[in-house]
Structure formats: structure tokens, C-alpha cells
C-alpha positions as CSV (number, residue, x, y, z in Angstrom):
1,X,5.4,-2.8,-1.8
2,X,8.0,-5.0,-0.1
3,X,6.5,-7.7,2.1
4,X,9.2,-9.5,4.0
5,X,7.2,-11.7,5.6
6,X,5.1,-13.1,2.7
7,X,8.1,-13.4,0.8
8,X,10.0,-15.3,3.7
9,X,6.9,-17.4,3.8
10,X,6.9,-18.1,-0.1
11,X,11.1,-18.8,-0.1
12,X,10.1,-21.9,2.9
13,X,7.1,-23.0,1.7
14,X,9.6,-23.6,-1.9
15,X,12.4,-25.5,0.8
16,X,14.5,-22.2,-0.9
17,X,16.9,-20.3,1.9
18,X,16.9,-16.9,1.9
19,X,18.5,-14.7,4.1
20,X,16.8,-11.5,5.7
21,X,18.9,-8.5,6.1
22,X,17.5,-5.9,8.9
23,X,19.0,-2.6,9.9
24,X,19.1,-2.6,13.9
25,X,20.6,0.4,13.9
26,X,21.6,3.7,12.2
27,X,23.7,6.9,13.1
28,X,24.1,10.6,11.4
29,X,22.8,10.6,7.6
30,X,22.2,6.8,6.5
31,X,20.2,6.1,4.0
32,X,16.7,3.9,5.5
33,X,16.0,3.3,9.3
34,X,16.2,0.9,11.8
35,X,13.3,-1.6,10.9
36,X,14.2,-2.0,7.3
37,X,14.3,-5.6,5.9
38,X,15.6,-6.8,3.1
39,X,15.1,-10.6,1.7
40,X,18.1,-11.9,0.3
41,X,17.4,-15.4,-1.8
42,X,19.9,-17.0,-4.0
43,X,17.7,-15.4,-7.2
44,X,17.0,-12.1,-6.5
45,X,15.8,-9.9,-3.4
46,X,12.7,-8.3,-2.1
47,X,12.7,-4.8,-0.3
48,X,15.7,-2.7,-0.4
49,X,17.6,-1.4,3.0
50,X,19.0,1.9,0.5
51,X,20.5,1.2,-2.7
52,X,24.2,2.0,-3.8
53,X,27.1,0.2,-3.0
54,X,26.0,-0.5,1.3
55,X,23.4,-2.3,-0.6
56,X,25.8,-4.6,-3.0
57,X,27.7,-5.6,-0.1
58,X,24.6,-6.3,1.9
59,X,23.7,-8.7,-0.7
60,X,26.9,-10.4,-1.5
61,X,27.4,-10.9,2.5
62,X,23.9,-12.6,2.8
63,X,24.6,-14.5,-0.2
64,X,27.6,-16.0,1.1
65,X,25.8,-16.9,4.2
66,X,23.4,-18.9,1.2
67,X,25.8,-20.6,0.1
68,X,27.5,-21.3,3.4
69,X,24.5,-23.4,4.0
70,X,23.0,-20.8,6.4
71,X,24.9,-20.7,9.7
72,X,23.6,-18.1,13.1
73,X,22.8,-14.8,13.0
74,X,25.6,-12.1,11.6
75,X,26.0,-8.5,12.9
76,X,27.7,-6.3,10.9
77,X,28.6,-2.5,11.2
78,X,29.2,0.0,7.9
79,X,30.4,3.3,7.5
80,X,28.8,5.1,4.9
81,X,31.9,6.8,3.8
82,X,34.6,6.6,1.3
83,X,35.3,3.1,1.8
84,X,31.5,2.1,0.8
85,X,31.7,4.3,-2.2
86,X,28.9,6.4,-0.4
87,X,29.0,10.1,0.9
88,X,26.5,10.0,3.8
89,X,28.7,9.9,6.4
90,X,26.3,8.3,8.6
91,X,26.6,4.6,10.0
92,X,24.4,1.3,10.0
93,X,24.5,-2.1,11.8
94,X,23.0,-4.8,9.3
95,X,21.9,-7.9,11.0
96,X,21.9,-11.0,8.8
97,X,19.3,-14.1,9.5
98,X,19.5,-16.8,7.7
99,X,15.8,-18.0,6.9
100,X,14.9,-21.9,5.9
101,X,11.5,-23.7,6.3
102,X,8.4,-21.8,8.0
103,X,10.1,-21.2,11.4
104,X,7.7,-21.1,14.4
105,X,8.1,-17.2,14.8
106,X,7.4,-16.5,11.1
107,X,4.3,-18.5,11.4
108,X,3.5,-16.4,14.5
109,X,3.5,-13.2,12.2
110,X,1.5,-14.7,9.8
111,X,-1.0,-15.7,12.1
112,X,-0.8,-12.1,13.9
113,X,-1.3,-10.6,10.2
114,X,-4.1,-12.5,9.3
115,X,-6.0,-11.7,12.6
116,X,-5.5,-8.2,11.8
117,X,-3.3,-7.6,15.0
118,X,-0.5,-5.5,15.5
119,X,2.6,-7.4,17.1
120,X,6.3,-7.1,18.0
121,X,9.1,-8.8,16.9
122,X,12.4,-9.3,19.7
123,X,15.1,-10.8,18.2
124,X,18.6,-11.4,19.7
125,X,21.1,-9.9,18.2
126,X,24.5,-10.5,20.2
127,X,25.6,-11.7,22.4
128,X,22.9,-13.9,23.6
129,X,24.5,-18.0,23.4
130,X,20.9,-19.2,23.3
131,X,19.5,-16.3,21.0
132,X,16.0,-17.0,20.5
133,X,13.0,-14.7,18.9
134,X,9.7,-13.6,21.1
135,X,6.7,-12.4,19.0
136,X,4.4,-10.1,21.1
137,X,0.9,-8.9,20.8
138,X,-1.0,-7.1,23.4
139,X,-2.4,-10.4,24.7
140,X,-0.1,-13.3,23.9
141,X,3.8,-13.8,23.2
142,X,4.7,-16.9,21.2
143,X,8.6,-18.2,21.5
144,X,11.2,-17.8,24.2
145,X,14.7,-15.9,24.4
146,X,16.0,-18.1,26.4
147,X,15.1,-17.2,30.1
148,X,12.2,-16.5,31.9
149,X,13.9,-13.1,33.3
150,X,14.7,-12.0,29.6
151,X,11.5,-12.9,28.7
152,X,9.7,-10.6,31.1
153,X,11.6,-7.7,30.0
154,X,11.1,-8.2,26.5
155,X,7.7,-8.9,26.4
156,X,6.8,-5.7,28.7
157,X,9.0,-3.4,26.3
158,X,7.4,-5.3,23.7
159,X,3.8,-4.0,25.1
160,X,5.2,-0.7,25.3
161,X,6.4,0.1,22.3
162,X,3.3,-0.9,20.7
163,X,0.9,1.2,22.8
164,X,3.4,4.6,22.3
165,X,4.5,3.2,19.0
166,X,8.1,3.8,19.8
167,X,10.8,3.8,17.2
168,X,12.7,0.5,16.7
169,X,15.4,-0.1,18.8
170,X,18.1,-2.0,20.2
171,X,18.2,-2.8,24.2
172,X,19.7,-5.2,26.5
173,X,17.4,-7.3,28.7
174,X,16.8,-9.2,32.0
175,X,19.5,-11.2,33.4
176,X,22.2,-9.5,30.8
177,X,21.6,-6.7,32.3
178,X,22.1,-7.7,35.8
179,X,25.3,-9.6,34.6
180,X,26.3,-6.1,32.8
181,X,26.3,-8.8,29.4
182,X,26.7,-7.5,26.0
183,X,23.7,-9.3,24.8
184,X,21.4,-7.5,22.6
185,X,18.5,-7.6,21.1
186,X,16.2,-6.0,18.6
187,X,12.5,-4.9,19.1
188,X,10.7,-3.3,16.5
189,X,6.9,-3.5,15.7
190,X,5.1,-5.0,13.0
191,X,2.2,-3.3,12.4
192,X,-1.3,-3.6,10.2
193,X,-0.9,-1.4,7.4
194,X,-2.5,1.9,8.9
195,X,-2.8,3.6,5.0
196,X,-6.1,1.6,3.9
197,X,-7.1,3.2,0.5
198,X,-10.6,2.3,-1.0
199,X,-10.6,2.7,-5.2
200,X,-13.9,2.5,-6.5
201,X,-13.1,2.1,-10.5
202,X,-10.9,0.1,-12.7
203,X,-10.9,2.3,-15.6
204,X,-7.4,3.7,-17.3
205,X,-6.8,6.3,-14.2
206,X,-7.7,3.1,-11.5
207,X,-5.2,0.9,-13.1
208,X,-2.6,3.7,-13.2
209,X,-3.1,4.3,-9.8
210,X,-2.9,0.8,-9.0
211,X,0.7,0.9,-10.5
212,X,2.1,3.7,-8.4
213,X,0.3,2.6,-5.1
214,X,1.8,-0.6,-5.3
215,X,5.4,0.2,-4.4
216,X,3.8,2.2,-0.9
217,X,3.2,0.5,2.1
218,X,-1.1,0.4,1.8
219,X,-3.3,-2.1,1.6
220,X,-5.9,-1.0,-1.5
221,X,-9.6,-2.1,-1.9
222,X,-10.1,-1.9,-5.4
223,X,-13.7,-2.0,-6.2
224,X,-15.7,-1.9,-9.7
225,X,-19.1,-3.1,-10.4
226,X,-17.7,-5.2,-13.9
227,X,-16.2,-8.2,-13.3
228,X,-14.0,-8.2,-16.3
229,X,-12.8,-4.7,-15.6
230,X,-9.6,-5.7,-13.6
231,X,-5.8,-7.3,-14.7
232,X,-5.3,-10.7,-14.4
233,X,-3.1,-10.2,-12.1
234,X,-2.3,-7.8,-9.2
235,X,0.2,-6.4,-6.6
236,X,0.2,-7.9,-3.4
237,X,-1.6,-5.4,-1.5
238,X,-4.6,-5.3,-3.3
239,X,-7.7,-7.0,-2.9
240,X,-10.0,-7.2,-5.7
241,X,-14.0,-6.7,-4.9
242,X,-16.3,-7.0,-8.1
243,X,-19.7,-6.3,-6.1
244,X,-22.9,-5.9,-7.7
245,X,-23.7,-2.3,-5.1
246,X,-20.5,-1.0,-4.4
247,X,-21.7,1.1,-2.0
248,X,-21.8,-1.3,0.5
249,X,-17.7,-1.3,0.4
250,X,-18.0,2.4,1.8
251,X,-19.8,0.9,5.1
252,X,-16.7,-1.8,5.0
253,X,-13.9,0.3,4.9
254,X,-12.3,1.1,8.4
255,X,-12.0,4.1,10.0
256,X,-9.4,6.4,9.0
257,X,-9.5,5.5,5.2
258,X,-8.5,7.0,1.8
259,X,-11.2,6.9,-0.4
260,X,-11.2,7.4,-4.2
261,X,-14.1,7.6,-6.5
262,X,-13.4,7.5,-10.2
263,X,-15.9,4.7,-12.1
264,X,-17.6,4.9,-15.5
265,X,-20.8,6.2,-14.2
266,X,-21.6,9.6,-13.0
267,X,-24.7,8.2,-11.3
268,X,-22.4,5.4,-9.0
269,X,-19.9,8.3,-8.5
270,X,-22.8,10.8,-7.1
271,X,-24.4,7.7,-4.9
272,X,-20.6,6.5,-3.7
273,X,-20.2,10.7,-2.6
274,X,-23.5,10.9,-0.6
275,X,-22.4,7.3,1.1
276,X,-18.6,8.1,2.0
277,X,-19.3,12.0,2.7
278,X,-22.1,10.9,5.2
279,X,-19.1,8.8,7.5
280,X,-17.1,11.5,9.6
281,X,-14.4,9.4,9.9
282,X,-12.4,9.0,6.6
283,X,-9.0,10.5,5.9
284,X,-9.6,11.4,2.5
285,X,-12.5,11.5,0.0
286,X,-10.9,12.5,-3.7
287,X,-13.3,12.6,-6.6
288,X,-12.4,12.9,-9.9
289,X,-13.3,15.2,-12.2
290,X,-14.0,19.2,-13.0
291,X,-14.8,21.8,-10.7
292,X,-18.4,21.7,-12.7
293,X,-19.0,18.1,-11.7
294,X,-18.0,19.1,-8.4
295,X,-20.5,22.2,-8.2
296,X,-23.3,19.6,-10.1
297,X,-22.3,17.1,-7.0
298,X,-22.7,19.9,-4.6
299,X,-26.5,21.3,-5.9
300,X,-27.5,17.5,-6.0
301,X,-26.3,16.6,-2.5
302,X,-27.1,19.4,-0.8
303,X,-30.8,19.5,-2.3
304,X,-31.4,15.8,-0.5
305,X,-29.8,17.5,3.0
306,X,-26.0,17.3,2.9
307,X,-24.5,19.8,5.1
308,X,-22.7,22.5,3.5
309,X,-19.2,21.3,6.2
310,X,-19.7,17.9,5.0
311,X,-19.4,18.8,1.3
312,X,-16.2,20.5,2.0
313,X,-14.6,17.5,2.9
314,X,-14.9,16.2,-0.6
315,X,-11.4,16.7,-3.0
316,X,-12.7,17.6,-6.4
317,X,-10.6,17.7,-8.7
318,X,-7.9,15.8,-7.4
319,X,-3.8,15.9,-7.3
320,X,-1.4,17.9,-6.1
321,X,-1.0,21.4,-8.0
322,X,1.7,22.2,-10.6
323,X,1.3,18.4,-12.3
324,X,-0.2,19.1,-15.8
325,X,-1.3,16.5,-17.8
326,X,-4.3,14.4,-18.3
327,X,-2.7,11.2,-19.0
328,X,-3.7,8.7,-16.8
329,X,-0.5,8.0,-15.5
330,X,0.4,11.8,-15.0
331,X,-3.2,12.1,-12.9
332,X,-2.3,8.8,-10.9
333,X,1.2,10.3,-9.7
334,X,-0.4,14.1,-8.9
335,X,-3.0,12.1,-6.8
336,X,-0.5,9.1,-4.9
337,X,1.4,12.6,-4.2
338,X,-1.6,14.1,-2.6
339,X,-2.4,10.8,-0.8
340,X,1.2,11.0,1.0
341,X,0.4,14.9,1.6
342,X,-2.7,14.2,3.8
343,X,-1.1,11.0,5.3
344,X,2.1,12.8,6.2
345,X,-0.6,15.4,7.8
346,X,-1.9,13.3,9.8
347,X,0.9,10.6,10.8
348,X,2.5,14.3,12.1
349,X,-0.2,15.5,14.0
350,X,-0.3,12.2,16.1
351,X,2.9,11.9,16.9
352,X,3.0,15.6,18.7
353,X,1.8,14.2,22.1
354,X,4.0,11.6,21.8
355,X,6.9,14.3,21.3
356,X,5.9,16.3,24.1
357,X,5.5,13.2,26.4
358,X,9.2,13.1,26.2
């Protein structure tokens, strides 16, 4: 999984410039969203903002800004037609930032991260002499856009796109628009990973699983009982627990989570199953293994009082349909698939009163 912000960290903390490449804006078929960063360093790049050849020039324009020796912000607008190579026939605006150092505003959002708290990021995009950055929280704002008028604004459309989680977006603000300005600027949330998955096992199927997880925007608590059972080395959004009783990591998880059971011992799987089932508020609960485990889990659990609705909510086996094959990576894509499934499920059902609101 990309991870602008941890990247842009990294490239300062090295004295490296990068450049960071966000689409502000987007029209007919293009091919990512407004929100979509890309980290351009002199080396390589982290994230992608579509691919093909909108992408090439992305990078050759922040690279010049590199070698430029950085320089303001750059807006620039693309046609995704025959010009770029590309048939979409959509349109994107690209804004360019040239990143060097730990700026006061990046520290803000790692500091926001680290609390676990959603916030807001405002940047100007045009127009504005003095530009400026404002990052917002529910309770605090850090930075300035320049005046106290435009700072208002942004912060209380900051607010309010966090509590309605409205799409990113461009606006003008305060004073620019009493001056009927062309000043712009960019507000777009940054939010805690809402996709929390909870692995219990490190086995061949865990590790696969790991692999294809790593490339989705989830934080995964990857749990096994054997110290030595994990990689050296993992992605960046996963966080390795070896705990004597992994049970306790089921009363840990938040609200809302993924869970996935799959360790070397039927025993731990049975006791992990009676400890996640008896929460009500998980997203998911996938066990693997046959329908007969699952009917041995059922007679065993419901002997000791487990209601028959709570059993329901257990996934065994696990994956998608139609994916045959019991090669661990094979059983790692059929279940990622049914992981985006449910969370598409969900992420659609909450945004209907947002829909109708409008």
C-alpha cells in the first residue's frame, strides 16, 4: 500500500527532495480520483495517480521540478485523449509540491496519524500569493493560509467534510471570494485506515495473504503464538504481535474489524471462534477450513451456549466462489476478493443517507 506521508517523511528525514504529485481534480472517465498522491523522488516513486502515458509525464514534470531545485507549487491540467496516448477522454488537474525537509504540516499529519485521529489537509492551489497549508482535526488546526478570513472558511469546511466525509474537492475561500479571486485551494481528508483486518496465523496461507493485502489500503494485525513464525521483514501496514494467548488480540481489535482465523492448531482456531463470534460488532469473521470443521465448530460451540444467529456470522470455508485451487496463494486472492466484497457492502450501505441528504 502507498503511504505518501511516511514516504515524504522518510525522503526529509534522508535531506532527499521529492516531489508529491496530487490530483485536485478530475472530469468524465479519468483514470484515479481527486485525493490521489503520488511521491515523485529523483530514484523512483511511491503510489501511482493511474499508470500509462498521463502517468510518464506526471513523473518527468515533477522530476524537472527535482532538478530545478524545487521551486512553488505547479498546477497543471491533462486531457486524457489522443495527445496523452490515452483513450479515456476524461480530464485531470495534477498539482505538483515540491517536498524538502520535514515541513511543519507533514509533521502535523504525522502527529494526527499517530494519535489515531482523522484530519484534513487544505492546501492552496492558485492563485493564492501567500499560499500556505492548514491541517484540521475536529479540535485543532495547525498552519495558516495566509489570513484570518481564509482561515475561518477553511477550517469550518475542513470540519465538515470530515463529519459527512465529503468527497475531495476544490473551493475558493474567505476574502478571495469576497474579492471574486481566483484563488484556490484543495481540501481533502486524511483519514485512519477504516479496513482493520486481524490475521491470527503465519502459516503458508497467512504469509500469502499478507502479500496480496499489502498493496490495499488496511492496516493488518498479524498475530501467531510462535515467535519465529513471521518474515524478517514486512509491509508497512502490518504490525507483527507474537503473544503468548492470542486471544486477548480479539478483545483489542476495534470495532468494525475483519477477522481471520487460520493457525496450526485446531484447538486455538476453536477458542479464537468462541472469542471473536461472542463480539457483535466485527465486519467479518472467515475461518478456514471444510464445511466438516465448520459443522465440528458448530456442535462444540453451540454445546457451551453459542446462539445458533451468532454461529451464522462465522465464514467457513472462506473465498469468493468459482476460485479453485488450494495453493496458498490461489486461497489468499479468493479470500482478499471476499474481504473487498463485504467492505464494498458495507462502505455502500453508509453512504446511502449521505446520498439522500443531498
Amino acid at each position: 500500500m502507498s503511504d505518501w506521508i511516511r514516504t515524504l517523511a522518510a525522503q526529509g528525514a534522508s535531506g532527499a527532495p521529492a516531489v508529491l504529485a496530487t490530483v485536485v481534480a478530475a472530469k468524465g472517465s479519468a483514470p484515479r480520483a481527486p485525493g490521489t498522491r503520488m511521491v515523485v523522488t529523483a530514484q523512483g516513486i511511491d503510489g501511482t495517480i493511474g499508470g500509462g502515458h498521463l502517468e510518464w509525464k506526471a513523473i518527468e514534470i515533477a522530476r524537472e521540478l527535482i532538478v530545478g531545485g524545487g521551486g512553488g507549487p505547479a498546477l497543471h491540467r491533462f486531457t486524457l485523449g489522443a495527445s496523452l496516448g490515452q483513450c479515456c477522454g476524461g480530464a485531470v488537474q495534477l498539482l505538483f509540491e515540491p517536498v524538502r525537509g520535514n515541513p511543519s504540516w507533514l509533521n502535523a499529519l504525522e502527529r494526527a496519524r499517530a494519535e489515531g485521529i482523522d484530519c484534513a489537509l487544505v492546501t492552496a492551489v492558485r492563485g493564492a500569493a501567500d499560499g500556505g497549508r492548514l491541517v484540521v482535526t475536529a479540535t485543532h488546526a495547525w498552519g495558516t493560509l495566509g489570513t484570518a478570513a481564509r482561515d475561518e472558511c477553511a477550517i469550518a469546511l475542513a470540519r465538515a467534510a470530515l463529519a459527512d466525509r465529503d468527497e475531495p474537492r476544490l473551493v475558493t475561500l474567505g476574502d478571495d471570494a469576497a474579492a471574486g479571486a481566483r484563488a484556490e485551494y484543495f481540501i481533502d481528508a486524511v483519514r485512519q485506515p477504516d479496513f482493520c483486518v486481524v490475521l491470527f496465523g503465519a502459516g503458508h496461507v497467512g504469509r500469502a495473504l499478507v502479500d496480496v493485502l499489502a498493496g490495499l489500503p488496511c492496516r493488518i494485525t498479524w498475530v501467531d503464538s510462535r515467535d519465529d513464525a513471521f518474515p524478517a521483514t514486512v509491509p508497512s501496514n502490518v504490525e507483527r504481535v507474537a503473544a503468548d494467548t492470542p486471544e486477548a488480540e480479539v478483545a483489542a481489535a476495534p470495532a468494525g474489524a475483519f477477522f481471520l482465523v487460520m493457525t496450526h492448531s485446531h484447538a486455538l482456531d476453536e477458542r479464537l471462534a468462541e472469542a471473536i463470534l461472542a463480539r457483535a460488532d466485527f465486519a467479518y469473521f472467515g475461518l478456514i477450513g471444510s464445511v466438516s470443521k465448520r459443522r465440528q465448530f458448530e456442535r462444540r460451540l453451540g454445546a457451551r451456549g453459542m446462539p445458533r444467529a451468532r454461529l451464522a456470522a462465522m465464514t467457513c470455508p472462506i473465498g469468493i466462489a468459482g476460485i479453485a485451487g488450494k495453493e496458498p496463494e490461489v486461497i489468499a486472492i479468493a479470500v482478499a476478493a471476499e474481504l473487498l466484497r463485504v467492505r464494498g457492502g458495507r462502505a455502500a450501505a453508509l453512504t446511502v443517507p449521505h446520498a439522500r441528504r443531498a
